[in-house]
C-alpha positions as CSV (number, residue, x, y, z in Angstrom):
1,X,-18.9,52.0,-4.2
2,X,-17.4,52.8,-7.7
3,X,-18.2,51.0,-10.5
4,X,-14.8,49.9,-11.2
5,X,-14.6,48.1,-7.9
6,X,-18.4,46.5,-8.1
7,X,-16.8,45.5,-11.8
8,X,-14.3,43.9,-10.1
9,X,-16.3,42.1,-7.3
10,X,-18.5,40.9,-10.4
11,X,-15.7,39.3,-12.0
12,X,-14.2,37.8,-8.7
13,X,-17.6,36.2,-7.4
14,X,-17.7,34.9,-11.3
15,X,-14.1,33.2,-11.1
16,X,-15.0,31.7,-7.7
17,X,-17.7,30.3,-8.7
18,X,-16.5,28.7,-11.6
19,X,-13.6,27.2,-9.4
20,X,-16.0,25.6,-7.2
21,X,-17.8,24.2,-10.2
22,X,-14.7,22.6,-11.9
23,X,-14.0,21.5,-8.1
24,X,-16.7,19.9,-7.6
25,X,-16.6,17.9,-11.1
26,X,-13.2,17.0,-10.6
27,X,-14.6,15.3,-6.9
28,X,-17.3,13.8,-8.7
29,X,-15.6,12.3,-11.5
30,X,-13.0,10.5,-8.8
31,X,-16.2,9.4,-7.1
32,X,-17.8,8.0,-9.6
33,X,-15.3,6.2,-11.9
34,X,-14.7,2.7,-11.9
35,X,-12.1,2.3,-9.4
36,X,-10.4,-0.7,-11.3
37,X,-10.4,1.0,-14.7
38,X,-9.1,4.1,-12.7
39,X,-6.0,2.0,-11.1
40,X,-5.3,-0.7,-13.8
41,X,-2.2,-0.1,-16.4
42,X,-2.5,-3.2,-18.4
43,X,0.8,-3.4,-18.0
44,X,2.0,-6.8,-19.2
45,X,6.3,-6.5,-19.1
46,X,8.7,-4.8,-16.7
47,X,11.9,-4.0,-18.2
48,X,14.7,-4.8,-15.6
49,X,17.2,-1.3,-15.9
50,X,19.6,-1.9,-13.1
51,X,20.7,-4.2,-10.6
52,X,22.9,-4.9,-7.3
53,X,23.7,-7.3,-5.3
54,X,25.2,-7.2,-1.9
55,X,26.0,-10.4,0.8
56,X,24.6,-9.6,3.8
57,X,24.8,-11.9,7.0
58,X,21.7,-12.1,9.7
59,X,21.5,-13.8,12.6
60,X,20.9,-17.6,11.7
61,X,21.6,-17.6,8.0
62,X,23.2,-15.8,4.9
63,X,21.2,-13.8,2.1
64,X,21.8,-12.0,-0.8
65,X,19.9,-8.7,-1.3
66,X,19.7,-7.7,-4.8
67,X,18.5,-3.9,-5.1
68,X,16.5,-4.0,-8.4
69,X,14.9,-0.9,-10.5
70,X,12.3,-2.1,-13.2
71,X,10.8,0.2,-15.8
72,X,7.7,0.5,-18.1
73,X,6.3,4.0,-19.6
74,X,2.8,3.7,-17.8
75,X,4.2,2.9,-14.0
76,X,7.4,4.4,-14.3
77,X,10.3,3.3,-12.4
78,X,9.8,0.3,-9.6
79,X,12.4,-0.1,-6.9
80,X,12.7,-3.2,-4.7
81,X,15.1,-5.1,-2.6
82,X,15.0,-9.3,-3.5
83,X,16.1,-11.3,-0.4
84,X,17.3,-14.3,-1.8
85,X,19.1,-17.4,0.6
86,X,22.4,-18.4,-0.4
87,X,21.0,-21.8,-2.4
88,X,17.7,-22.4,-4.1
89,X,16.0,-25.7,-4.9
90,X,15.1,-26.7,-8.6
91,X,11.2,-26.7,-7.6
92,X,12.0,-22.7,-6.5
93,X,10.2,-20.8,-3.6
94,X,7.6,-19.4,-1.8
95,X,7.7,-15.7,-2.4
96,X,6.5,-13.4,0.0
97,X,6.2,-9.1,-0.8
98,X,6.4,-6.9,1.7
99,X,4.7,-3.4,1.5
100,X,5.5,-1.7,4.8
101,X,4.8,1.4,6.4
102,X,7.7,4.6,7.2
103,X,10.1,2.1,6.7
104,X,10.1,0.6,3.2
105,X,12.5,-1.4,0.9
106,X,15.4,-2.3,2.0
107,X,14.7,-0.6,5.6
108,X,12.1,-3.1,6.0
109,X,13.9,-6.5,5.6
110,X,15.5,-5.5,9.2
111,X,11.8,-6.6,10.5
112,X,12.4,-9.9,8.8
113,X,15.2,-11.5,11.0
114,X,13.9,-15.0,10.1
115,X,13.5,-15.3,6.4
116,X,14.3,-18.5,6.0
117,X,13.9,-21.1,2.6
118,X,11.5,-18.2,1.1
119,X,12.0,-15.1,-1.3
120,X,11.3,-11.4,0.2
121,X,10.4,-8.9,-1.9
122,X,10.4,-5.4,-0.5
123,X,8.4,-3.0,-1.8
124,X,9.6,0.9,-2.5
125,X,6.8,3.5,-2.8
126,X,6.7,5.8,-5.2
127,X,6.1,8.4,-2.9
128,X,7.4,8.1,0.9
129,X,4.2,7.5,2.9
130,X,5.9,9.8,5.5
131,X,4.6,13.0,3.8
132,X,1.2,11.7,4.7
133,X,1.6,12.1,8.2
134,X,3.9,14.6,8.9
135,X,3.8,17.7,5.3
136,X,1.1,16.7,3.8
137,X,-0.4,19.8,1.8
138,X,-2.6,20.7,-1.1
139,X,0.6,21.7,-3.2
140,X,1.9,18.3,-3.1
141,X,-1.7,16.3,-3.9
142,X,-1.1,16.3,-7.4
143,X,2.2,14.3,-7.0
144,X,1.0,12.2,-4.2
145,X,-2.1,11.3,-6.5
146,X,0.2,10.4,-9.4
147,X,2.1,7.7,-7.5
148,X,0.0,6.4,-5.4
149,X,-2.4,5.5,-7.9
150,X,0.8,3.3,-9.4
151,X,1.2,1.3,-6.5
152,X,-1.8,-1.4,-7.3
153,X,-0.4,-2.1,-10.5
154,X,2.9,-1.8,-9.9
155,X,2.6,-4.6,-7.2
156,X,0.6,-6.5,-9.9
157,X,3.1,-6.6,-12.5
158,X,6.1,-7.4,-9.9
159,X,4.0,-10.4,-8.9
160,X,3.5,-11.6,-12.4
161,X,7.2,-10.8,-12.6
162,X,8.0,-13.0,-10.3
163,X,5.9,-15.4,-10.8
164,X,8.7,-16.0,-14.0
165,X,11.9,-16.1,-12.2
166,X,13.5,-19.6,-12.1
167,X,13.6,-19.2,-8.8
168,X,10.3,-19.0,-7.7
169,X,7.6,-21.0,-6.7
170,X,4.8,-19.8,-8.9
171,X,1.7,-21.5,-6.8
172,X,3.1,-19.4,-3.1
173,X,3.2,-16.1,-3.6
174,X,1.9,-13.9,-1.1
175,X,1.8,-10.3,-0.7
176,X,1.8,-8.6,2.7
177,X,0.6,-5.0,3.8
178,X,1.7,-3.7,7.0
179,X,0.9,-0.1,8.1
180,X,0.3,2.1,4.6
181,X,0.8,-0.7,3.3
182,X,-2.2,-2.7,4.7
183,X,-4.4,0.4,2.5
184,X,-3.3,-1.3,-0.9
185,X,-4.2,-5.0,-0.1
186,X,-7.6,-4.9,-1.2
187,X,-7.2,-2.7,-4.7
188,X,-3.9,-5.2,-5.2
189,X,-5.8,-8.9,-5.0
190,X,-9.0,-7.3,-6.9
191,X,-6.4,-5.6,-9.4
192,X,-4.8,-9.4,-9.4
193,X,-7.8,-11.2,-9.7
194,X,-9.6,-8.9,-12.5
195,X,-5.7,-10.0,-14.2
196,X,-6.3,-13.7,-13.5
197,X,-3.6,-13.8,-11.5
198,X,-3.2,-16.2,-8.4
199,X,-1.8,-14.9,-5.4
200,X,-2.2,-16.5,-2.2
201,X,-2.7,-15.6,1.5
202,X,-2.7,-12.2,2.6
203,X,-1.6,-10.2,5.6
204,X,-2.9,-7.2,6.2
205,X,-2.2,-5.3,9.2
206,X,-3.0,-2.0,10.8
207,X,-5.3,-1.1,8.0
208,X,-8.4,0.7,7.6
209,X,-11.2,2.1,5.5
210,X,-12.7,5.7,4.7
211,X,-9.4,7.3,3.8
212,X,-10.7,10.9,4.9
213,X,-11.4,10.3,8.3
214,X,-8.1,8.6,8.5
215,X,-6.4,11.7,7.3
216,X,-8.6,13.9,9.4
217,X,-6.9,12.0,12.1
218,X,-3.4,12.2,11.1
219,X,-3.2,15.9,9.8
220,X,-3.2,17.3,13.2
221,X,-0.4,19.8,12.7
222,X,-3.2,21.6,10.2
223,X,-6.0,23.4,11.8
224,X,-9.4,22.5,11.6
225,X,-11.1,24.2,8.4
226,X,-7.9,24.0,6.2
227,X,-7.2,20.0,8.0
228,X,-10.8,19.4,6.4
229,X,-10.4,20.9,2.7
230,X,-6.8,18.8,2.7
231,X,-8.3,15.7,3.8
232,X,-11.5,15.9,1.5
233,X,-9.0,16.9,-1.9
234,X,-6.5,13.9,-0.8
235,X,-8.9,11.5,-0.6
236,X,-10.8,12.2,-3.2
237,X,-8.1,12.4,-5.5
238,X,-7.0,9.0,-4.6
239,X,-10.7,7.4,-4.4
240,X,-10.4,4.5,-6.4
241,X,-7.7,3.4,-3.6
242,X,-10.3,3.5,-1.0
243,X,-10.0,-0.2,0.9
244,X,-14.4,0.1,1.1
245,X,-14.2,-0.5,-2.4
246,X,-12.2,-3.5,-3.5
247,X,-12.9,-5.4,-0.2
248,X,-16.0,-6.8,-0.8
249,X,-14.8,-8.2,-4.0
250,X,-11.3,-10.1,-2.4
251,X,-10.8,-14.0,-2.8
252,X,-8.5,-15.8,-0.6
253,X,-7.9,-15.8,2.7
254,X,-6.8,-12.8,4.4
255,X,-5.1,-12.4,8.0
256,X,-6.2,-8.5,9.2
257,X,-4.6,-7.9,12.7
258,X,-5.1,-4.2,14.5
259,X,-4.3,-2.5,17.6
260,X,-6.8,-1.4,20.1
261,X,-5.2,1.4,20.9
262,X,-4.2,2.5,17.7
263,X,-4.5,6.1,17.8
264,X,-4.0,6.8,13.9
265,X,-6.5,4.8,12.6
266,X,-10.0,5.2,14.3
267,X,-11.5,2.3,15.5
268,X,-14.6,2.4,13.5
269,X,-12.4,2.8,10.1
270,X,-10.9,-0.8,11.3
271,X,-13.8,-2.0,12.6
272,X,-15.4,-1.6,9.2
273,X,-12.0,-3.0,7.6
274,X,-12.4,-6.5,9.5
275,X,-16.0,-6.7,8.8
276,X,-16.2,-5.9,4.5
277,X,-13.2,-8.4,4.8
278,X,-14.4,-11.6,3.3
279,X,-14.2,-15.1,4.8
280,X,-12.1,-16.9,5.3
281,X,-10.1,-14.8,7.3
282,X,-8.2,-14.6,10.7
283,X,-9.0,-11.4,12.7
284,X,-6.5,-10.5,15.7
285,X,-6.6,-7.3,17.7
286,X,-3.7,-6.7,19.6
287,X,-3.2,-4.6,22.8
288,X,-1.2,-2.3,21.5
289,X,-1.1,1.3,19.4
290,X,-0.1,1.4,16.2
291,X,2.9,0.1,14.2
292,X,5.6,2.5,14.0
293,X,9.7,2.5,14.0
294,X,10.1,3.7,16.8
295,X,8.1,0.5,18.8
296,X,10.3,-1.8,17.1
297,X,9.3,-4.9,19.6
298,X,5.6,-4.4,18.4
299,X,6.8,-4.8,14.6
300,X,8.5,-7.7,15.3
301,X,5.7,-9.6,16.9
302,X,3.5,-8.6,14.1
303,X,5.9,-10.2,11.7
304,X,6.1,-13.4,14.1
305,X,2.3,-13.5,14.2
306,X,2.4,-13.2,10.2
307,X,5.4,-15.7,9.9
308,X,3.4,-18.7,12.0
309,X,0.0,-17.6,10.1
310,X,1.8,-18.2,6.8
311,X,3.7,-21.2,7.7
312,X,0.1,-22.6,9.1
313,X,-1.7,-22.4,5.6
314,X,1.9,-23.6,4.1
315,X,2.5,-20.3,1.9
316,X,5.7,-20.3,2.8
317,X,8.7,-22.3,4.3
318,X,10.0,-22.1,7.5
């Protein structure tokens, strides 16, 4: 070989290696940093920037769904859709928010056809959770890193938010995780409760823990190797989100329902989830796969089954 070339080899082999070595500092430091530190903002104020309002008539009663953008310089912008009933009561009420899974904001109030004397909030991710199952790739990490690490505090603040409204009852407010959503629940409440703020029961359904081995399952469309080096980059980057972590440390009480033949989350991630789940809780394992638009009976009953847990423990109204 020439010398240019074994030069050039030299150099490659050099640059590689230091890749790997930045690599694998960048994997430890989102290992090893304190995941609370790593997801909390501080952020005390949202700034309301637009709003909408818009009748809207279900089945048994009237509501008006306000479409609301909030802003603050370290989470950015925050949409939501507020389901209020047509009259509320001096002493305000129960508050319930909604983080769901393909189908968010707005889209996700159709699951509520019963809302009743209570206030929905429904959540808008920063980043569809779509792209996780369906383009993720190691171009887009960077950005799916960004917001997801919002979402904790962003959920925070709108619950101290509304804790302040006139129109809510500041000792009920409950947040609820279906799908995606159900991965946030435990950094949310231990986010909340390092905050000293009160929230009350929880609903967290078709969740699970060890983030990589939930993406190895659901990046199917990548092949083996590459599915492995996406998986392991994505959840690290996103580490401090890891359900393992904040669960242990949860206070309240917690519903946590799964399918048993869910075939997106592997049964030992939410086997694991149930068990670091702190008492009290309510465990219920369905027969069924998992949540997903297009089994929109199954959503429904896991609303129901949410709906008659809440009303049980009086977090909300009927």
């Amino acid at each position: 070989m020439s010398r240019p070339f074994n030069r050039f080899l030299l150099i490659l082999s050099l640059v590689v290696f230091l890749l790997l070595i930045i690599f694998a500092l960048w994997v430890g430091y989102q290992r090893w940093r304190d995941p609370l530190a790593a997801l909390d903002s501080e952020v005390i104020f949202l700034e309301k920037v637009s709003e909408k309002q818009t009748p809207v008539e279900l089945l048994t009663e009237n509501r008006i769904y306000s479409d609301v953008t909030f802003y603050s310089r370290e989470l950015d912008s925050i949409h939501v859709t507020i389901s209020l009933p047509d009259s509320i009561p001096v002493e305000g009420l129960p508050i319930m928010i909604v983080l769901g899974g393909l189908e968010i904001g707005r889209e996700s109030l159709k699951y509520i056809p019963a809302q009743g004397q209570n206030i929905v909030i429904a959540y808008q991710y920063p980043y569809h959770p779509r792209y996780w199952y369906d383009k993720s790739k190691i171009t887009q990490i960077p950005a799916i890193q960004a917001a997801v690490m919002k979402v904790p505090a962003q959920v925070v603040a709108l619950a101290d938010w509304a804790k302040q409204q006139f129109w809510s009852d500041k000792k009920r407010v409950s947040v609820l995780g279906y799908s995606f959503g159900a991965f946030f629940l435990p950094a949310i409440y231990h986010l909340a409760d390092h905050h000293q703020l009160n929230l009350g029961p929880a609903v967290m359904a078709y969740g699970g823990v060890d983030i990589y081995a939930v993406l190895m399952n659901n990046l199917k469309f990548v092949s083996a190797f590459p599915r492995m080096i996406v998986a392991w980059t994505a959840a690290s980057a996103i580490y401090p989100m890891e359900p393992s972590l904040h669960l242990p440390y949860l206070k309240g009480e917690f519903l946590v329902i799964n399918g048993r033949t869910d075939h997106q989350i592997p049964e030992v991630c939410w086997q694991k989830f149930q068990q670091l789940t702190p008492k009290p809780k309510t465990v219920m394992i369905l027969d069924a796969g998992h949540m997903h638009p297009s089994k929109p009976e199954l959503t429904l009953r896991v609303v129901e089954i949410s709906r008659q847990w809440l009303l049980e423990r009086n977090a909300i109204n009927p």
